[in-house]
C-alpha positions as CSV (number, residue, x, y, z in Angstrom):
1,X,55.2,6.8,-154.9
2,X,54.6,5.9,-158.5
3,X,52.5,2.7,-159.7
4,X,54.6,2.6,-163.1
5,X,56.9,1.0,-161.4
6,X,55.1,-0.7,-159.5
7,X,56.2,-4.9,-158.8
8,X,53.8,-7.2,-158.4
9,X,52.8,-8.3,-154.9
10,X,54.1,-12.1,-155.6
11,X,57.2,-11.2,-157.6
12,X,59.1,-9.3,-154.4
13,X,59.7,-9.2,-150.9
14,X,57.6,-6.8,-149.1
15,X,58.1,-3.6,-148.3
16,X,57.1,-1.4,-144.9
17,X,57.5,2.0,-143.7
18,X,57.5,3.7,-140.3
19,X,56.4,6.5,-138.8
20,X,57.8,7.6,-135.0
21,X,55.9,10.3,-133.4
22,X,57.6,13.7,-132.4
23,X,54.6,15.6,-131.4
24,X,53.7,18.5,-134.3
25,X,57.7,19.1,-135.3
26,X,57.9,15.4,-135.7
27,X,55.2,15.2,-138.4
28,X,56.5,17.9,-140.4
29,X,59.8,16.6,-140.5
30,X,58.4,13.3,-142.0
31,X,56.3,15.1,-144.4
32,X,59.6,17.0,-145.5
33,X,61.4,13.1,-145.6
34,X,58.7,12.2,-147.6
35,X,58.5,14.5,-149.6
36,X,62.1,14.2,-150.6
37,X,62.0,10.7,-151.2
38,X,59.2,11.1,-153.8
39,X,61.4,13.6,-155.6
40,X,64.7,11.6,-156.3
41,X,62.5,7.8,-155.8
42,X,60.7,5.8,-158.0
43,X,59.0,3.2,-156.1
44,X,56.0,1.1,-155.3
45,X,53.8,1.9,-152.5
46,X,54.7,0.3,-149.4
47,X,53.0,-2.8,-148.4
48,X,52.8,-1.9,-144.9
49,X,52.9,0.9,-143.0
50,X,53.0,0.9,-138.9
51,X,52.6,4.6,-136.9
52,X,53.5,5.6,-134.0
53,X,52.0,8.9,-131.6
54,X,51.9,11.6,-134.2
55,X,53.7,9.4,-136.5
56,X,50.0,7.7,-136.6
57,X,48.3,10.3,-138.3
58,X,50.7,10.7,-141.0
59,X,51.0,7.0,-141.8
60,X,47.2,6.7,-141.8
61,X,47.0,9.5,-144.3
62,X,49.6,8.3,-146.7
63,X,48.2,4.8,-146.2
64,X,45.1,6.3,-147.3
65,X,46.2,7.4,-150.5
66,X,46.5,11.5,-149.9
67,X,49.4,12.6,-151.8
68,X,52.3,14.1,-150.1
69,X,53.0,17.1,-152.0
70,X,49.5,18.3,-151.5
71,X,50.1,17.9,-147.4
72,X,53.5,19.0,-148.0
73,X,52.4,22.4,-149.7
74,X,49.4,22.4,-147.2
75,X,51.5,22.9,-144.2
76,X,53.9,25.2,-145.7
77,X,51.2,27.8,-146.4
78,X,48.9,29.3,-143.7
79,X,45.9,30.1,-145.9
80,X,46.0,26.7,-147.3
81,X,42.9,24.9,-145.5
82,X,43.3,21.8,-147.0
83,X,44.4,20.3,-143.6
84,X,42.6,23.0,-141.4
85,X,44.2,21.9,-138.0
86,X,44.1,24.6,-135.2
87,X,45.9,24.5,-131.9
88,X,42.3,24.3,-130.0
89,X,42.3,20.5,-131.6
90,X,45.2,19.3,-129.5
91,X,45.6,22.3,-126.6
92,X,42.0,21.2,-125.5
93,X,41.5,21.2,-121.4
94,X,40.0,17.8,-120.6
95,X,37.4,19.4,-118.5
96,X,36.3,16.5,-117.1
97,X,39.7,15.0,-115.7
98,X,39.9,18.8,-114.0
99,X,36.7,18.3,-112.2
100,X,37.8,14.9,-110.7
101,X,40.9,16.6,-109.8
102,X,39.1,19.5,-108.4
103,X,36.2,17.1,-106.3
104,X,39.1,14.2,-105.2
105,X,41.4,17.4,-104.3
106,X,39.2,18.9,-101.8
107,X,38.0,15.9,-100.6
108,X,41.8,14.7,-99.6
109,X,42.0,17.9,-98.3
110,X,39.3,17.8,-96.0
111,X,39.9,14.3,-95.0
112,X,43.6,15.3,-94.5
113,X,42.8,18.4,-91.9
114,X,40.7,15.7,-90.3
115,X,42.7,13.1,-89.4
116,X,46.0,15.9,-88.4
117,X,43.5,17.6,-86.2
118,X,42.5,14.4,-84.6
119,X,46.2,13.4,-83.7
120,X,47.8,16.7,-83.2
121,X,49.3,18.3,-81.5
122,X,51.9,15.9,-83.7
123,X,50.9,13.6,-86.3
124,X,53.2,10.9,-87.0
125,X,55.6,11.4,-90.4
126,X,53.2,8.4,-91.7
127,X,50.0,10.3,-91.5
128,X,51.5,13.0,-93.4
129,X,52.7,10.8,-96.0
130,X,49.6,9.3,-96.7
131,X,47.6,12.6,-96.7
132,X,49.9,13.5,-99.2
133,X,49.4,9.7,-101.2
134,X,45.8,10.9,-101.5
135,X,46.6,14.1,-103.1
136,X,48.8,12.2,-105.4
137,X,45.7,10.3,-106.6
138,X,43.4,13.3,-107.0
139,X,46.3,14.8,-109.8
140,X,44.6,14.8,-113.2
141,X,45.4,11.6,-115.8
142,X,46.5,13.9,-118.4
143,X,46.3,18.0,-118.5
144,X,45.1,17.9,-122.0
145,X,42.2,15.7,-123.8
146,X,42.3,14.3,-127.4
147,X,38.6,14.5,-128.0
148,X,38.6,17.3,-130.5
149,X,41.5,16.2,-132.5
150,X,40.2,13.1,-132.7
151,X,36.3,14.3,-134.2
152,X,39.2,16.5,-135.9
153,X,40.8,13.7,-137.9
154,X,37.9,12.4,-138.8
155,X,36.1,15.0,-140.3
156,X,39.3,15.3,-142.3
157,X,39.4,11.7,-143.5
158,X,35.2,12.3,-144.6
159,X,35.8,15.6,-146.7
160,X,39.1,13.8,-148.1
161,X,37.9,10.5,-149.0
162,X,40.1,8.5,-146.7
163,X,38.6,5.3,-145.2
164,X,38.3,5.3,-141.3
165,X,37.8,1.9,-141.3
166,X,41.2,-0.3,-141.4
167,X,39.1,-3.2,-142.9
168,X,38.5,-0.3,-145.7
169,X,42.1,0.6,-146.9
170,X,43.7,-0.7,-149.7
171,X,46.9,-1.3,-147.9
172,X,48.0,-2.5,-144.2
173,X,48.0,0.2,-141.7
174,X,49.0,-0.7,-138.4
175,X,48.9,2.2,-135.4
176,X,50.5,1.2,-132.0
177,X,49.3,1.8,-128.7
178,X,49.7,0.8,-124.8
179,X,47.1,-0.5,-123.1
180,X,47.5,1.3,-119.7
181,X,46.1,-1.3,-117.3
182,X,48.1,-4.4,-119.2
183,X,51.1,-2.6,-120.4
184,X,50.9,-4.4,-124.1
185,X,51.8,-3.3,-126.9
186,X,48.0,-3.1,-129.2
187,X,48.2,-3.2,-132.8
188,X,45.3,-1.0,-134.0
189,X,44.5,-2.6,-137.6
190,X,45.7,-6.1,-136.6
191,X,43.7,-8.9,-135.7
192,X,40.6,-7.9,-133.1
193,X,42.0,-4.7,-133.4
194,X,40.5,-3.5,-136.9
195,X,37.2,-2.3,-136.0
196,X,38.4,0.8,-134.4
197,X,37.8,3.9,-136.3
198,X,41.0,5.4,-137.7
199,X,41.0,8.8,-136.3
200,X,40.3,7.0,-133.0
201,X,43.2,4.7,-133.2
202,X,45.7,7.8,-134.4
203,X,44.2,9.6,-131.2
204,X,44.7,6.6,-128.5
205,X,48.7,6.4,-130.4
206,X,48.6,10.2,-129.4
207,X,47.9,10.2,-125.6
208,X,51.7,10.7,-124.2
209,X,51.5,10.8,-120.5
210,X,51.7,14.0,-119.0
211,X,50.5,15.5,-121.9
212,X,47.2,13.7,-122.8
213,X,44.6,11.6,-120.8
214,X,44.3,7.9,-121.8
215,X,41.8,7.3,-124.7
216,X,39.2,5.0,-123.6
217,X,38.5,2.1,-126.4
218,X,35.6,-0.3,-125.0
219,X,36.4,-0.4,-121.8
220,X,40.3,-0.3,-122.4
221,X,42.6,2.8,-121.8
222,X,45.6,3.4,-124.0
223,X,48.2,5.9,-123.8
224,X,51.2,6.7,-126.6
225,X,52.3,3.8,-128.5
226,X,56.1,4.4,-127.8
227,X,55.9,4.1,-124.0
228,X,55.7,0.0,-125.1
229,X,59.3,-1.7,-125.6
230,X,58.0,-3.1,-128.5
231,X,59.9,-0.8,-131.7
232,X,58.2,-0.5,-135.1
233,X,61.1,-2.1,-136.3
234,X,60.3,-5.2,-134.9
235,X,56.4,-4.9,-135.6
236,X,57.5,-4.7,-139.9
237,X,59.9,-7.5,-139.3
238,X,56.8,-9.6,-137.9
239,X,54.4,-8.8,-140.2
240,X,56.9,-10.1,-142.9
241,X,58.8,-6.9,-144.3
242,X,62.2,-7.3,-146.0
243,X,62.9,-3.9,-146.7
244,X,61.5,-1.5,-143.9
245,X,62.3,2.5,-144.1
246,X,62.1,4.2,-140.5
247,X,61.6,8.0,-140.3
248,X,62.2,8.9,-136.5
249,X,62.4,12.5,-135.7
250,X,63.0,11.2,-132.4
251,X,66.6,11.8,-131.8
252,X,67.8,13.9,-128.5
253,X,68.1,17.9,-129.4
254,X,72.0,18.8,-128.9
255,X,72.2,22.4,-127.1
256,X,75.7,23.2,-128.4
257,X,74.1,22.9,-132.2
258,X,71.9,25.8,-130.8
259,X,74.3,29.5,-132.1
260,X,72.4,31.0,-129.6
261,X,71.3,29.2,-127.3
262,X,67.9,28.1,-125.8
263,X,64.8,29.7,-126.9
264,X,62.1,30.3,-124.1
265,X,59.2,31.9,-123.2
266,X,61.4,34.1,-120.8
267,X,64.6,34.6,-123.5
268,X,67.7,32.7,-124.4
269,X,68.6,30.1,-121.5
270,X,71.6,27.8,-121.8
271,X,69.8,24.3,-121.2
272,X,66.2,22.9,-121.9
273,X,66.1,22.5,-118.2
274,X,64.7,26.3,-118.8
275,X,61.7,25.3,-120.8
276,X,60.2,23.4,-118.1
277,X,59.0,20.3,-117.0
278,X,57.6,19.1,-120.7
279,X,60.7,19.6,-122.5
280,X,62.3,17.7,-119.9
281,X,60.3,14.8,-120.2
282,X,60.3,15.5,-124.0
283,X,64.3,15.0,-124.1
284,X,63.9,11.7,-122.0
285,X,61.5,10.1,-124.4
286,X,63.6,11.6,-127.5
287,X,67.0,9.8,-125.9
288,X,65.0,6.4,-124.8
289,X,63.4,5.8,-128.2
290,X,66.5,6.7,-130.3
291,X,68.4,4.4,-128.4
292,X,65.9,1.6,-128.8
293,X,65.7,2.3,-132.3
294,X,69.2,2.2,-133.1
295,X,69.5,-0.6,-131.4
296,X,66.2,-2.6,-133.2
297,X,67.6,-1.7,-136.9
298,X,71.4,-2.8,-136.3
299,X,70.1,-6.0,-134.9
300,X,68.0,-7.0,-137.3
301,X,70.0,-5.6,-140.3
302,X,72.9,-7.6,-138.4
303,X,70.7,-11.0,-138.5
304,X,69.6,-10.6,-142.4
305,X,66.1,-10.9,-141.6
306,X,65.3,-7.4,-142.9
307,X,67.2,-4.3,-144.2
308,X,66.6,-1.5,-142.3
309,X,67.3,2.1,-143.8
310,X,67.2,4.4,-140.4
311,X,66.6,8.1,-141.3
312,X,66.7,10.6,-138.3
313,X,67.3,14.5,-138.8
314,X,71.2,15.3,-137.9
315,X,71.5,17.7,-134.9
316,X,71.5,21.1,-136.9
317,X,68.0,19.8,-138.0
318,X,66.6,18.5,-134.9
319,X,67.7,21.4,-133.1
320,X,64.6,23.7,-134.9
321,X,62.2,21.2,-133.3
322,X,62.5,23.3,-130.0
323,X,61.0,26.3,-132.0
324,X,57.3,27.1,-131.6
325,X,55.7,25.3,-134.1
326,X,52.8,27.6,-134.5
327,X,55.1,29.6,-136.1
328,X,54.7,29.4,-140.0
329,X,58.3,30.8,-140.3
330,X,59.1,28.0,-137.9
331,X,57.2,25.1,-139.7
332,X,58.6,26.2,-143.2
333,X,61.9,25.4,-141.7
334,X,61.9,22.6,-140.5
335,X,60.2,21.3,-143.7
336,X,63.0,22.6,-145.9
337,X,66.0,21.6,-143.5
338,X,64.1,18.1,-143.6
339,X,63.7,17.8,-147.2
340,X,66.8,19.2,-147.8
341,X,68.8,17.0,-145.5
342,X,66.9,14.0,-146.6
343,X,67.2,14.1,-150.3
344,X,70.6,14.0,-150.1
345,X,70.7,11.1,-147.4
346,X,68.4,9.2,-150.0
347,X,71.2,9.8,-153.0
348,X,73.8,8.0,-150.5
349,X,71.3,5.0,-149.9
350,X,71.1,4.6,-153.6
351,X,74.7,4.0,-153.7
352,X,75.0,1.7,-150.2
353,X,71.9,-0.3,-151.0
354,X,71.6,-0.2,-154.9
355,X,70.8,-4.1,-155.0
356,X,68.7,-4.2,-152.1
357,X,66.7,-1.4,-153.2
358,X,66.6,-2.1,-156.6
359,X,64.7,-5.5,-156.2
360,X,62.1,-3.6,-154.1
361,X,61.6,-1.6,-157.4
362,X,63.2,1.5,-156.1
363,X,64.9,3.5,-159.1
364,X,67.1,6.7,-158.1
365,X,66.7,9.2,-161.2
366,X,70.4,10.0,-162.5
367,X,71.8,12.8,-160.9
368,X,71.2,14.3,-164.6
369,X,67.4,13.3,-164.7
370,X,65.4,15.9,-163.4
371,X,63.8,15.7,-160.4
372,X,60.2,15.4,-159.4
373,X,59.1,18.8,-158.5
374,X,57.3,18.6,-155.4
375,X,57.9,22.8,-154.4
376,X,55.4,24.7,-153.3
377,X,55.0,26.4,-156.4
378,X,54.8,23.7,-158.5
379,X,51.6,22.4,-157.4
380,X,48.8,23.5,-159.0
């Protein structure tokens, strides 16, 4: 973003951007789409800028002014502790939920033996059934909690300079989450929603079932903003965005773009059926929110209320996300593939949309301009 060029609030159409989650692989790959669009883009900040999961904690840090290069070289380079996050922030046990689990487990066991010993010699099929309904209830709410990363993010935003207060930042920051016992969409930063903490907001947007326990607001519980119908797409469109610019990592992973197959923790399988019970789910949400997506931006580029420009990482791209992400070699990859693959998507959209774009204040440098260096190595 560039405020030389930047239009003034009442002379155009606002202007929105949002961020899908995608779990660690999805944030770099928006970093890398970011990063691209800074190097062929001129353009004024966005007006508005709606997260989603771990799309959250990107959009609250762009939204909060931290430039993207510096993230961008941050997370290419291991020894770079500008954004210090460890695997203990995310891949923490919630301890607690475990000791429920533990306590309600043996106590549906004990009740179970009870009642099958008092009508044996043979129970009815209904006894067993709801034996089995009360271990059912005793399985944890989520394997993993979101504590740490959320004391995490906001330690981050402190040592950075980035408001945790929405009421605080310059610009409209809007997180999504579902509120567990309602099933609503919430609108962290919106109306009675803007007194949340940041970093708590990004961490409730976080808490995919399965994966994480619900984050507990007040006396709410919220899980991952994109279990909610309700697209991002749609949210921009409310808020009064005319030009809105979606960057969904969320697109299903295509085996057959895979040379050699599936990487696992036991070798190369042939289908992500291999990697378990997460990736399964994983593939599930990835083909359910794609689909809603797509299906958000051509109706609402169809009805003129908005222009939607959809950017999603083509199957050779998405197919690194099943990589480790821990893996540096893996991280820089995905980065490059996405910056590289996005830059030149951008360069087609300046053709396509030249008009549109340009009364947003959006100027493509000439393909004999040079290019904003945003490398690595460029940075000082």
């Amino acid at each position: 973003m560039t405020d030389t060029t930047d239009v003034a609030a009442d002379a155009r159409s606002k202007t929105a951007i949002c961020l899908t989650g995608g779990g660690v692989t999805g944030g770099l790959y928006q970093l890398g789409a970011l990063s691209a669009l800074e190097t062929v883009v001129e353009f004024p900040p966005f007006d508005i800028t709606v997260g989603t999961s771990s799309g959250a904690s990107v959009a609250a840090a762009i939204a909060g002014g931290l430039p993207v290069a510096r993230l961008y070289r941050a997370l290419l380079d291991p020894a770079d502790n500008y954004f210090p996050l460890e695997r203990s922030h995310v891949l923490s046990l919630d301890v607690g939920e475990w000791r429920r689990t533990i306590e309600s487990g043996m106590s549906a066991i004990r009740h179970g033996l009870a009642t099958l010993i008092a009508r044996s010699p043979a129970p009815m099929p209904a006894d067993l059934w709801e034996q089995l309904d009360r271990l059912f209830d005793a399985l944890p709410a989520g394997l993993l909690s979101l504590d740490r990363y959320e004391h995490f993010l906001a330690d981050f935003f402190l040592r950075r300079r980035v408001p945790n207060s929405f009421r605080s930042l310059q610009r409209q920051l809007l997180i999504t989450a579902t509120d567990l016992d309602g099933g609503d969409i919430v609108l962290f930063g919106g109306p009675d929603h803007d007194h949340v903490p940041v970093s708590l907001a990004c961490a409730a947007s976080m808490a995919l079932p399965l994966f994480f326990s619900p984050v507990r607001i007040g006396e709410r519980y919220y899980v991952d903003g994109s279990v909610a119908p309700t697209t991002e797409i749609d949210i921009a469109v409310a808020q009064g965005a005319k030009l809105i610019l979606v960057l969904n990592p969320n697109v299903p992973i295509r085996v057959s773009a895979l040379p050699d197959g599936v990487p696992t923790g036991h070798g190369i399988r042939s289908s992500l059926r291999d990697k378990g019970l997460m990736w399964v789910y994983n593939q599930a949400m990835r083909t359910a929110i794609h689909a809603r997506l797509a299906e958000a931006a051509a109706r609402v580029n169809a009805q003129g209320s908005a222009h939607v420009l959809l950017l999603e990482p083509e199957p050779d791209v998405a197919v690194r996300f099943v990589n480790n992400a821990a893996s540096p070699q893996a991280r820089r990859e995905i980065m490059h593939a996405s910056h590289r693959a996005s830059r030149a998507r951008f360069r087609a959209w300046a053709s396509e949309n030249a008009d549109v774009l340009a009364s947003h204040g959006w100027r493509f440098r000439a393909d004999n301009e040079p290019e904003k260096d945003d490398s690595p190595q460029a940075q000082p």
